[in-house]
KEDOZA-940587 format. One record per residue: x, y, z of N, C-alpha, C, O in turn. Coordinates in nm, 2 decimals. Atoms other than C-alpha are relative to their C-alpha. Layout:
REM KEDOZA-940587
<<X Y Z> <X Y Z> <X Y Z> <X Y Z>> ...
***
This chain:
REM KEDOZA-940587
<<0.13 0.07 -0.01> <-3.85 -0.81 11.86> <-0.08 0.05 0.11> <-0.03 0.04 0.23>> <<0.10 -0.05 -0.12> <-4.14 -0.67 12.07> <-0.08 -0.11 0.01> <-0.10 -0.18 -0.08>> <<0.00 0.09 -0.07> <-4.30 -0.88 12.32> <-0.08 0.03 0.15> <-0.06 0.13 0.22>> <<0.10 -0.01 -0.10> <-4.58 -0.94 12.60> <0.02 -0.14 0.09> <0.04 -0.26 0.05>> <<0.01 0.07 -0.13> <-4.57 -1.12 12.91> <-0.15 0.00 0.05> <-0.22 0.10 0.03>> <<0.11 0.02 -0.10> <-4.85 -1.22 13.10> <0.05 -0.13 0.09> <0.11 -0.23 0.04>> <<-0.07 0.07 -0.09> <-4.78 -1.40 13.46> <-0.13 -0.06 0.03> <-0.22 0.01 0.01>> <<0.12 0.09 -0.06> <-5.06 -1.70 13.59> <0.07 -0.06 0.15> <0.18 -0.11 0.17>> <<-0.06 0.11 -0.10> <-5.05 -1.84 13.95> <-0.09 -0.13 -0.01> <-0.20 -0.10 -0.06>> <<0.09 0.11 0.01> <-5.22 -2.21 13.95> <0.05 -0.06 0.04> <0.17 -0.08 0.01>> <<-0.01 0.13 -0.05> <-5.26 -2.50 14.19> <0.05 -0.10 -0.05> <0.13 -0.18 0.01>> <<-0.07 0.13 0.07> <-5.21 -2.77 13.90> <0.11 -0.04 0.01> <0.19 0.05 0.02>> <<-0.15 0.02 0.02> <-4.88 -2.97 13.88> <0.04 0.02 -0.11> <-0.04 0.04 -0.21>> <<0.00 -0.04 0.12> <-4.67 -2.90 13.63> <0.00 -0.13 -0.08> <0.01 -0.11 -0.20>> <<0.03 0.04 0.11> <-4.72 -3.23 13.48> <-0.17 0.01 -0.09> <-0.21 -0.04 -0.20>> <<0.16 -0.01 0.04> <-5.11 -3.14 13.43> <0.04 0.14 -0.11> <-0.01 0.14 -0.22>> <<-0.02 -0.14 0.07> <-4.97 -2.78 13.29> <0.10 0.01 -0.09> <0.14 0.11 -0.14>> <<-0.07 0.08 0.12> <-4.76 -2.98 13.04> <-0.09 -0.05 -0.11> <-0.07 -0.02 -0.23>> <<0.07 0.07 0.06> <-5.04 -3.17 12.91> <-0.13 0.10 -0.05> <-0.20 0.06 -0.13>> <<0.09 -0.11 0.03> <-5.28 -2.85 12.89> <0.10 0.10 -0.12> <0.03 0.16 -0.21>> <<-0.11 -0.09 0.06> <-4.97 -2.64 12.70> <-0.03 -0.11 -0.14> <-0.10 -0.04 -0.21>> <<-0.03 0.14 0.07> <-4.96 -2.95 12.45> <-0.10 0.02 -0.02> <-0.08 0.13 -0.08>> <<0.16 0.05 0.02> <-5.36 -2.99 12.41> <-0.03 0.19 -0.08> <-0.09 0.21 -0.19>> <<0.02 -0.14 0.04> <-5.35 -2.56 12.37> <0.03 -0.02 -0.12> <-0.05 -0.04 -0.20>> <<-0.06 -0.06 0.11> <-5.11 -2.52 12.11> <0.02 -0.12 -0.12> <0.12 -0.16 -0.17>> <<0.02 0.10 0.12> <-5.24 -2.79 11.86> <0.13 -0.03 -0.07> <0.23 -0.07 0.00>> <<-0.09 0.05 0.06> <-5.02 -2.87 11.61> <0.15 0.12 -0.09> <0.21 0.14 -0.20>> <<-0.13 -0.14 0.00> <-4.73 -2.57 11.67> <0.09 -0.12 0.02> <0.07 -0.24 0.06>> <<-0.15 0.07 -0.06> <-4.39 -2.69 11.72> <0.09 0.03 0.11> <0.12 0.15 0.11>> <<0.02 -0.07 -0.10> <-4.27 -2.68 12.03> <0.16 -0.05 0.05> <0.18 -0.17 0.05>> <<-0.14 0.03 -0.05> <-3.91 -2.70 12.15> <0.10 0.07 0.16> <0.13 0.19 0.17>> <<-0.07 -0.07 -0.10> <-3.73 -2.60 12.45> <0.09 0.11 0.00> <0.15 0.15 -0.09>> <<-0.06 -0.15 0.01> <-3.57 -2.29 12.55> <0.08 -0.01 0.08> <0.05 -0.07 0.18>> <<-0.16 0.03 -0.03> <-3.19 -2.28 12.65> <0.01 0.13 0.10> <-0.04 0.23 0.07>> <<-0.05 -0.13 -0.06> <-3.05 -2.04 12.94> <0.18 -0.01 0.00> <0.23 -0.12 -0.03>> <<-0.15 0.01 -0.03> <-2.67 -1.97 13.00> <-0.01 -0.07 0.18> <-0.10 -0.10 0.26>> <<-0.04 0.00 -0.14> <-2.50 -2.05 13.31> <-0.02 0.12 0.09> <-0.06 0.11 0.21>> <<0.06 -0.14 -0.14> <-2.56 -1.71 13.50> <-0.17 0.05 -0.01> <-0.22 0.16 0.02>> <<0.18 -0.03 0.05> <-2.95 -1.71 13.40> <-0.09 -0.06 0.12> <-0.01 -0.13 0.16>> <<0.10 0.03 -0.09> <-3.22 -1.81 13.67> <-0.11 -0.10 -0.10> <-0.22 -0.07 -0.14>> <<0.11 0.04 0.10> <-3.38 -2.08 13.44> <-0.11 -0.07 0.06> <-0.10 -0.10 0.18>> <<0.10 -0.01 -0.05> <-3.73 -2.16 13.46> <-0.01 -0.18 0.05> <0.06 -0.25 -0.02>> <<0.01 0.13 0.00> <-3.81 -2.53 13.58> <-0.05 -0.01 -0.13> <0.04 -0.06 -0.20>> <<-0.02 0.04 0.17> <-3.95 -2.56 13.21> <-0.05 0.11 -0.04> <-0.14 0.19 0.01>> <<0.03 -0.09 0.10> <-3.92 -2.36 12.92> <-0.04 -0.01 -0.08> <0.00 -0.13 -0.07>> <<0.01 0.01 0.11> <-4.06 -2.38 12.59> <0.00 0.10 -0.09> <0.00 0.21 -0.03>> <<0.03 -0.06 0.09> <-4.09 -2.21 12.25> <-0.12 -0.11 -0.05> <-0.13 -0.23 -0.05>> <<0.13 0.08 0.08> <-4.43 -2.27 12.08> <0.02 0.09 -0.10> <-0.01 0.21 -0.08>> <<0.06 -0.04 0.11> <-4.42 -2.19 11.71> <-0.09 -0.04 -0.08> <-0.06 -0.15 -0.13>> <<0.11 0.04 0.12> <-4.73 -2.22 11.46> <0.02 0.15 -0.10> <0.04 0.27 -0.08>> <<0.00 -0.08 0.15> <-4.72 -2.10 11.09> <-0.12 0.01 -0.03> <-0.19 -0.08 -0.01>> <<0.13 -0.02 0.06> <-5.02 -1.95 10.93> <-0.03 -0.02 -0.11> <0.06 0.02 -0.18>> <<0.05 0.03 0.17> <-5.20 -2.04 10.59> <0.08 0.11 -0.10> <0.14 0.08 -0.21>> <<-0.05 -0.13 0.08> <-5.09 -1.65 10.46> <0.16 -0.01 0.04> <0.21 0.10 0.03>> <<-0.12 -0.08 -0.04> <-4.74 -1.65 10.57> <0.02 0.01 0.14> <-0.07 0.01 0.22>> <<-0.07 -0.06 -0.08> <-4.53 -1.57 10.82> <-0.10 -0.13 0.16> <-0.18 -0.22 0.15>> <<0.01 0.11 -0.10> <-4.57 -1.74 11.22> <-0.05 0.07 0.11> <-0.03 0.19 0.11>> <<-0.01 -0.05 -0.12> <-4.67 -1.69 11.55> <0.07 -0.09 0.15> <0.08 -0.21 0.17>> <<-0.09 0.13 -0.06> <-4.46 -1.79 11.84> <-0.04 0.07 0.18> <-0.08 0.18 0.21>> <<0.05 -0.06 -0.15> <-4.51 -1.76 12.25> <0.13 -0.08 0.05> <0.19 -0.18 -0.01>> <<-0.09 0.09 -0.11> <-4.25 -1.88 12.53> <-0.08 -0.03 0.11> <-0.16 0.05 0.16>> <<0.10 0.03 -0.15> <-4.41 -2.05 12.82> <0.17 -0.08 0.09> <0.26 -0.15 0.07>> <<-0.10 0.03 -0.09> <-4.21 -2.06 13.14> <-0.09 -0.07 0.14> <-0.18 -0.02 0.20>> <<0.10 0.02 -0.11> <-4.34 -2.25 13.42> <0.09 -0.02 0.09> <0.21 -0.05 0.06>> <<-0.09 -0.05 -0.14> <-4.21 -2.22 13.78> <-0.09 -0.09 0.08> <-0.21 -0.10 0.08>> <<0.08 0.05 -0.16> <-4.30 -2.44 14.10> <0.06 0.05 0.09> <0.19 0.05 0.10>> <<-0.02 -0.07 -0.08> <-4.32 -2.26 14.36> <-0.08 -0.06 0.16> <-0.11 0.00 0.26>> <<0.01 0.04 -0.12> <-4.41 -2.51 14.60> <-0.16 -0.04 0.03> <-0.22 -0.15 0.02>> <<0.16 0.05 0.00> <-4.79 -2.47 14.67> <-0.12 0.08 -0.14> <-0.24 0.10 -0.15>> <<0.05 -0.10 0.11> <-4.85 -2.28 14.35> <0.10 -0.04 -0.12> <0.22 -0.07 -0.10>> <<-0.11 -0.02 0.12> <-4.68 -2.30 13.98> <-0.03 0.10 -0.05> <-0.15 0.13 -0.07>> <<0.05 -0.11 0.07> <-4.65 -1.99 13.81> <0.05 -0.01 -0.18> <0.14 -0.07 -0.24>> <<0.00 0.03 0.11> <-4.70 -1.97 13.47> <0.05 0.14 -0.12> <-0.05 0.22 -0.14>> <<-0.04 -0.10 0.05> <-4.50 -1.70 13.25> <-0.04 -0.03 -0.15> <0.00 -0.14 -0.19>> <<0.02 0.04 0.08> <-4.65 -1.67 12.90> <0.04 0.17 -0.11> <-0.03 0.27 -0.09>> <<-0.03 -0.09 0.07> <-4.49 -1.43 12.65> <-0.02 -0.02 -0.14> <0.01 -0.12 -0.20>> <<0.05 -0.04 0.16> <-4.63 -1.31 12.30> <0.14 0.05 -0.05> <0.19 0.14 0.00>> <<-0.14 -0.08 0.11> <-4.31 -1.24 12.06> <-0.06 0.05 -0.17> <-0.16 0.02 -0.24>> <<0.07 -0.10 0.11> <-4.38 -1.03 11.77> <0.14 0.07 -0.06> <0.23 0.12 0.01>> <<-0.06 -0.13 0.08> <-4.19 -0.83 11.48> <-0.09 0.13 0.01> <-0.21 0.15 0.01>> <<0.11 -0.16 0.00> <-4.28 -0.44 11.48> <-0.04 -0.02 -0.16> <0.00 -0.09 -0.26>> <<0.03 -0.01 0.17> <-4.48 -0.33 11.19> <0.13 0.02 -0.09> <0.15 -0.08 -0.16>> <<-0.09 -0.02 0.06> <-4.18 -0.18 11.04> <0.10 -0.14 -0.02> <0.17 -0.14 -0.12>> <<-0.07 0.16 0.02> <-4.01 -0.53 11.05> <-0.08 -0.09 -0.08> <-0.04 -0.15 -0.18>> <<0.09 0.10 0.11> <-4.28 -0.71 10.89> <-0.02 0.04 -0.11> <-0.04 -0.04 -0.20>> <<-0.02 -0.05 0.16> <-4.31 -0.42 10.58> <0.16 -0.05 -0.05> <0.19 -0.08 -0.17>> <<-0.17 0.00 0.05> <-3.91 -0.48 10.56> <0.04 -0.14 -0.06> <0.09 -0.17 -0.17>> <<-0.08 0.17 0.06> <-3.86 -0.86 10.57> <-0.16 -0.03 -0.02> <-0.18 -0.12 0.06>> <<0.11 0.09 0.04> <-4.24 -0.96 10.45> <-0.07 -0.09 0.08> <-0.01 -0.16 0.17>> <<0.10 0.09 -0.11> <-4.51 -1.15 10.62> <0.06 -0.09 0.01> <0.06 -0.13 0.12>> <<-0.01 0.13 -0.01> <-4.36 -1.48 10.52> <0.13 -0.02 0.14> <0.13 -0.10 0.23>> <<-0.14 -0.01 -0.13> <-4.02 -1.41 10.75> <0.00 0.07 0.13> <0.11 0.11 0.18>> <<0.04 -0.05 -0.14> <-4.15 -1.27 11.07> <-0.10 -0.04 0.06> <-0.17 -0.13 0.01>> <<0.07 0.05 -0.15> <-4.34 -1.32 11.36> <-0.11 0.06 0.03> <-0.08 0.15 0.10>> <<0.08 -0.11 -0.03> <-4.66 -1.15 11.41> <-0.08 0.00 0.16> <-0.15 -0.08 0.22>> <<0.07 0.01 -0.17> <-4.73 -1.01 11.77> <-0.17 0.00 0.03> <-0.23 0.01 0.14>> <<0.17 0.02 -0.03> <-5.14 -1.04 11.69> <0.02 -0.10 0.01> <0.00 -0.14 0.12>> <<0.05 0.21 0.04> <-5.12 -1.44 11.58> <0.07 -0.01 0.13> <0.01 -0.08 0.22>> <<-0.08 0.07 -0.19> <-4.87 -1.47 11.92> <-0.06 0.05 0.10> <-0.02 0.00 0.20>> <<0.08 -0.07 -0.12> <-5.13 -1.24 12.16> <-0.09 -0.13 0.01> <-0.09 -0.20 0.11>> <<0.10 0.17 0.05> <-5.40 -1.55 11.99> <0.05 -0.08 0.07> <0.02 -0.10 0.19>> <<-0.08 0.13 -0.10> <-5.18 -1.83 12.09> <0.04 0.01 0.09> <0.08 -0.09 0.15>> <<-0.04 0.02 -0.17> <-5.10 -1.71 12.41> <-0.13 0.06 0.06> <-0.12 0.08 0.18>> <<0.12 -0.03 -0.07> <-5.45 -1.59 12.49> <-0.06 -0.16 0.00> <-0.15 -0.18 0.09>> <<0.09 0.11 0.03> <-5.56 -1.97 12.38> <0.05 -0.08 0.10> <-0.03 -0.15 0.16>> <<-0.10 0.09 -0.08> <-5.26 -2.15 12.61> <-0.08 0.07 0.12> <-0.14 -0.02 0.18>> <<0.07 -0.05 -0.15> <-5.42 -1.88 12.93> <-0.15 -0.07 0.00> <-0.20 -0.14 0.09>> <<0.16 0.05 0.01> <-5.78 -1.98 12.80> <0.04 -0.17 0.06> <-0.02 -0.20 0.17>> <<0.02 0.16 -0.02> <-5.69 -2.38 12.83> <0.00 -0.03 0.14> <-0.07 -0.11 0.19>> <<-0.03 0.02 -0.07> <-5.53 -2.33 13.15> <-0.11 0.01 0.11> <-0.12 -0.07 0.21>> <<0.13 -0.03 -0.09> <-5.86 -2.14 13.31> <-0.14 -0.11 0.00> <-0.23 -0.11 0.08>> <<0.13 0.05 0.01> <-6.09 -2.38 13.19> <0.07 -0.15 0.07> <0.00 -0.25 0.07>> <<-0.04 0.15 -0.11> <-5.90 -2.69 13.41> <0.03 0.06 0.12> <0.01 -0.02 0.20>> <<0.01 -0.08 -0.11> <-5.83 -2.43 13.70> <-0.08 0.09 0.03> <-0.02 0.19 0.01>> <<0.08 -0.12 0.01> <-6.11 -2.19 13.78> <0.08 0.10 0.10> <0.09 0.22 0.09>> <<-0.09 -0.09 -0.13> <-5.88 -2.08 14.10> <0.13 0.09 -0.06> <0.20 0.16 0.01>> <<-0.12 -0.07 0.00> <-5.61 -1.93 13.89> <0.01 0.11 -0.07> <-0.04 0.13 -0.18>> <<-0.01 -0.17 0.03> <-5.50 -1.58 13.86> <0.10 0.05 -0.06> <0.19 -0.04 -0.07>> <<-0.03 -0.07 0.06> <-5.34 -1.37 13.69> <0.11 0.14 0.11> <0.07 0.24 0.17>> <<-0.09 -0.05 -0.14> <-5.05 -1.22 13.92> <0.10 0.10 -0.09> <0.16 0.18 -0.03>> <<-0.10 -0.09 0.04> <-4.84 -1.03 13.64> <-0.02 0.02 -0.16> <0.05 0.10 -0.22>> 
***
């Protein structure tokens, strides 16, 4: 599965950057994301998936981090390659455009309640 990162730093707490994640990703489904025991897990994880009218889904992970006087905000686009989505069909894969969307819309929500925050990775 290919896959985009983008890193946000922002002042808000993370319960303000709960309730903006929530308000973004309308009516996706949103479940948490599991690490092992030797993993560095994030103070919160999620999976955000939404299904599209044609088929098939898009899905992002948001990782958010406090870092004390800052939270940083890890937002990853997941995606099948083309060759995955000719193989198993639009309806059973993941498309990395609809998940760049939904994680361009979760960065958008966050900018427009923070003007101070950047874009660090």
């Amino acid at each position: 599965m290919k896959h985009e990162e983008s890193v946000y730093s922002s002042t808000l707490d993370l319960g303000t950057l709960k309730q903006i994640v929530r308000m973004a990703c309308g009516n996706a489904e949103i479940s948490p994301v599991r690490f092992d025991a030797l993993e560095d897990a994030p103070d919160l994880a999620v999976l955000v998936e939404k299904n599209s009218l044609l088929g098939g889904s898009s899905a992002v992970q948001i990782h958010l981090n406090d870092e004390g006087d800052h939270r940083l905000i890890g937002i990853v686009a997941l995606g099948n390659s083309g060759l995955e989505r000719a193989w198993g069909g639009a309806r059973n894969t993941v498309s990395l455009t609809g998940s760049r969307k939904l994680a361009a819309a979760v960065a958008d929500a966050v900018r427009q309640h923070d003007v101070d925050v950047k874009q660090v990775g």
